[in-house]
C-alpha positions in Angstrom: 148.9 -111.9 -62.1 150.0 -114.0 -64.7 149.3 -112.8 -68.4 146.7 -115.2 -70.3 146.4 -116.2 -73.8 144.0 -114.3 -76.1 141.5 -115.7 -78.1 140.2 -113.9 -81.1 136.1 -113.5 -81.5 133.6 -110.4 -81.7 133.2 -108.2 -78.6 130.2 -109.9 -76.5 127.9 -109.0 -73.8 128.7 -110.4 -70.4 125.9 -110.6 -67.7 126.9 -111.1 -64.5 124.2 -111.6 -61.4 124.4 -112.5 -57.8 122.5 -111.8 -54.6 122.8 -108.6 -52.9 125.9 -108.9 -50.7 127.7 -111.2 -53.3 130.3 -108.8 -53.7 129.4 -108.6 -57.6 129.9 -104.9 -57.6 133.5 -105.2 -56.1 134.6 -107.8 -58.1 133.0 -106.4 -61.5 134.6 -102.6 -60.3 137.9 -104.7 -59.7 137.7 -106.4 -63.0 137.0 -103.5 -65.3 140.7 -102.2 -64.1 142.5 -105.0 -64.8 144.9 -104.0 -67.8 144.6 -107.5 -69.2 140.3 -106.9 -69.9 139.0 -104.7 -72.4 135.4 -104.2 -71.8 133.3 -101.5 -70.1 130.2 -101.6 -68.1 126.5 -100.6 -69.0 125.5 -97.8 -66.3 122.0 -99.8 -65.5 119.0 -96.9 -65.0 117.2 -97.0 -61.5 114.2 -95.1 -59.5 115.5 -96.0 -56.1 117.6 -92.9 -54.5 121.5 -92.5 -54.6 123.5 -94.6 -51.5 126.5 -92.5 -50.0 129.5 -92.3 -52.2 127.4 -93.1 -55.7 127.4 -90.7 -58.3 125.1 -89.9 -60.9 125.8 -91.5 -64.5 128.7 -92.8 -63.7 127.0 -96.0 -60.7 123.6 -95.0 -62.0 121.2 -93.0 -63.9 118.8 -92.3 -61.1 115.8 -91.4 -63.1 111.9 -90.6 -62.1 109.4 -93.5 -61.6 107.9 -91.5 -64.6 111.7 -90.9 -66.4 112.1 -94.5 -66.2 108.3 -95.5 -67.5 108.9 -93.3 -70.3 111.9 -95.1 -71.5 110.1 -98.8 -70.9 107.1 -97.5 -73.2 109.8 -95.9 -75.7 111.6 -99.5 -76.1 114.6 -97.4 -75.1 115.7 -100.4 -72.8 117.1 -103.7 -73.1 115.7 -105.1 -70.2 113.9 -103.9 -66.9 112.7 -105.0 -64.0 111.5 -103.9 -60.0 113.7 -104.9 -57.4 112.9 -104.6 -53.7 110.4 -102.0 -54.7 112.7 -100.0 -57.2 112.8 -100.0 -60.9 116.1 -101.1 -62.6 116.9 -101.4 -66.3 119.3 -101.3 -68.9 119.8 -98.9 -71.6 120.0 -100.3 -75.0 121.8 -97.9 -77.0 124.8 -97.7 -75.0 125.5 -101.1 -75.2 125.0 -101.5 -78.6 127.5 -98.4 -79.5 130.2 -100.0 -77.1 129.7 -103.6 -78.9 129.8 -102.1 -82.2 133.2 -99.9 -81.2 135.0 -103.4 -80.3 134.1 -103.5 -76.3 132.8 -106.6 -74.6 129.8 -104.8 -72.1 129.4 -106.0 -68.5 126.0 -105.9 -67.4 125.5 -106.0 -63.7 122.0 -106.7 -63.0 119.1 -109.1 -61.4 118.4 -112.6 -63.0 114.8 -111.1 -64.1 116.8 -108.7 -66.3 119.2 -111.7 -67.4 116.6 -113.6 -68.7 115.2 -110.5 -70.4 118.8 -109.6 -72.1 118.9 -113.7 -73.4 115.6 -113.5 -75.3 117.0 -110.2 -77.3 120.7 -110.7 -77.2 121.6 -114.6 -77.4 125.2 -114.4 -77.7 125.8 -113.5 -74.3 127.9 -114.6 -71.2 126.2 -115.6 -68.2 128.0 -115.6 -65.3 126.5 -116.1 -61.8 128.6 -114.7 -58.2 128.0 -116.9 -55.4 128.3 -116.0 -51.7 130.0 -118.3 -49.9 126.6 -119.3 -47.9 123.9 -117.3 -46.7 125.1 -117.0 -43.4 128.2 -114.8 -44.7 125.6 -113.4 -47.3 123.6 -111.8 -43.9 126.5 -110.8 -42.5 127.7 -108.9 -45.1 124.4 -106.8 -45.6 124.0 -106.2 -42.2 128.0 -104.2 -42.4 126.7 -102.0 -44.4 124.6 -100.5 -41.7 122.6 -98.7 -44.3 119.5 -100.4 -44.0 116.2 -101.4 -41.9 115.9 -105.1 -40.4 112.9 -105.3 -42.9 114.6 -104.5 -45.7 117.9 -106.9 -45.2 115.1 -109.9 -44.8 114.0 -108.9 -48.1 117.0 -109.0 -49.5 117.6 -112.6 -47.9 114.4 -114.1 -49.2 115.1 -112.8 -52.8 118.6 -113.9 -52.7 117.1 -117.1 -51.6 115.3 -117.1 -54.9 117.9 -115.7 -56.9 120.4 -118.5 -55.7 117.7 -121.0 -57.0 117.6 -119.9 -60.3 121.3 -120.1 -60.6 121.4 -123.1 -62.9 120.6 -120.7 -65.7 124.2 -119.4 -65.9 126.5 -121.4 -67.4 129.3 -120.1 -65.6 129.6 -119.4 -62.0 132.4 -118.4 -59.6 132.4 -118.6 -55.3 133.1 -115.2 -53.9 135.1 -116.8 -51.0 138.1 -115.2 -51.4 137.9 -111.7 -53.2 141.3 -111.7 -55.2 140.8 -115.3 -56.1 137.1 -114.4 -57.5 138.7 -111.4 -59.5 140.9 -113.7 -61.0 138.4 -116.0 -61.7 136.6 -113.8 -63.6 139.2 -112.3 -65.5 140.6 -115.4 -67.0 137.2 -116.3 -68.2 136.8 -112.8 -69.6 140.2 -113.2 -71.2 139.3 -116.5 -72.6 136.0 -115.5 -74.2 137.3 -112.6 -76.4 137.5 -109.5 -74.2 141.4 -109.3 -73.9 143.1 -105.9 -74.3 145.2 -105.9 -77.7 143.7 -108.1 -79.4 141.7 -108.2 -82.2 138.4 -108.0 -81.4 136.2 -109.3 -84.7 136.6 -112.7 -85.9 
């Protein structure tokens, strides 16, 4: 990959949201190790229980229906929201320590929670990941084998909705091709600030 100019502005917040099946995990995961980006991602806090292969504070804080309520009444998240009958949110501190260190932050989460992060934090990056159609988007969930026919509906109809609320993000890349969507979102990252070895405060 060929190395991008820098630009030189304060670490910002990056939201990135897509569908279930997008690939936005991959891509973000892929991302994150690219030497040319300095940023790190906000571990997002959920209810729902651990899928094979994730690990505890490091994919997600998997938390308590009662854990996580306790934080949303203590203000102790930046945003929140339930997803497919699961609570997901954000925990503000984190991000604010990683911003204030020089980081640009990567939040992964719904377009609920996007909206959320806007109203409180309005210097942010929206950036949308699109599957290629639905039809690929289907596909894709049902691979994973992991879950009931009801459930990967579920997941179609929200992504159906989620897709139509894509206008909100200003920036938006096709996961078609996985490299070329890594690349994609690097050089935008790049561009905007969260280069390694530069200096990170205008």
């Amino acid at each position: 990959m060929t190395n991008l100019p820098l630009r030189t502005r304060a670490p910002r917040l990056i939201v990135i949201s897509g569908p279930s099946g997008s690939g936005k995990s991959t891509i973000v995961q892929r991302v994150l190790s690219d030497s040319q980006v300095r940023a790190r991602l906000s571990v997002s806090s959920t209810t729902r229980e651990p899928r094979k292969g994730e690990r505890p504070g490091i994919d997600y804080d998997f938390l308590s229906r009662e854990e996580f309520e306790r934080k949303v009444a203590n203000g102790e998240l930046l945003e929140w929201a339930e997803v497919h009958g699961n609570l997901y949110g954000t925990p503000r501190q984190p991000v604010l320590d990683a911003l204030n260190e020089g980081y640009c932050v990567l939040l992964e989460i719904d377009v609920q929670g996007a909206l959320q992060v806007v109203e409180s934090l309005r210097d942010c990056l929206l950036v949308f990941i699109h599957p290629p159609d639905l039809t690929t988007l289907e596909q894709r969930l049902r691979q994973r084998g992991s879950e009931s026919e009801a459930r990967i509906r579920q997941r179609l109809e929200n992504a159906k909705n989620e897709l139509a609320q894509s206008h909100h993000y200003p920036h938006s890349i096709v996961n078609h091709d996985l490299d070329r969507a890594v690349e994609e979102l690097v050089h935008l990252l790049v561009e905007q600030g969260c280069g390694r070895g530069e200096s990170t405060h205008a």
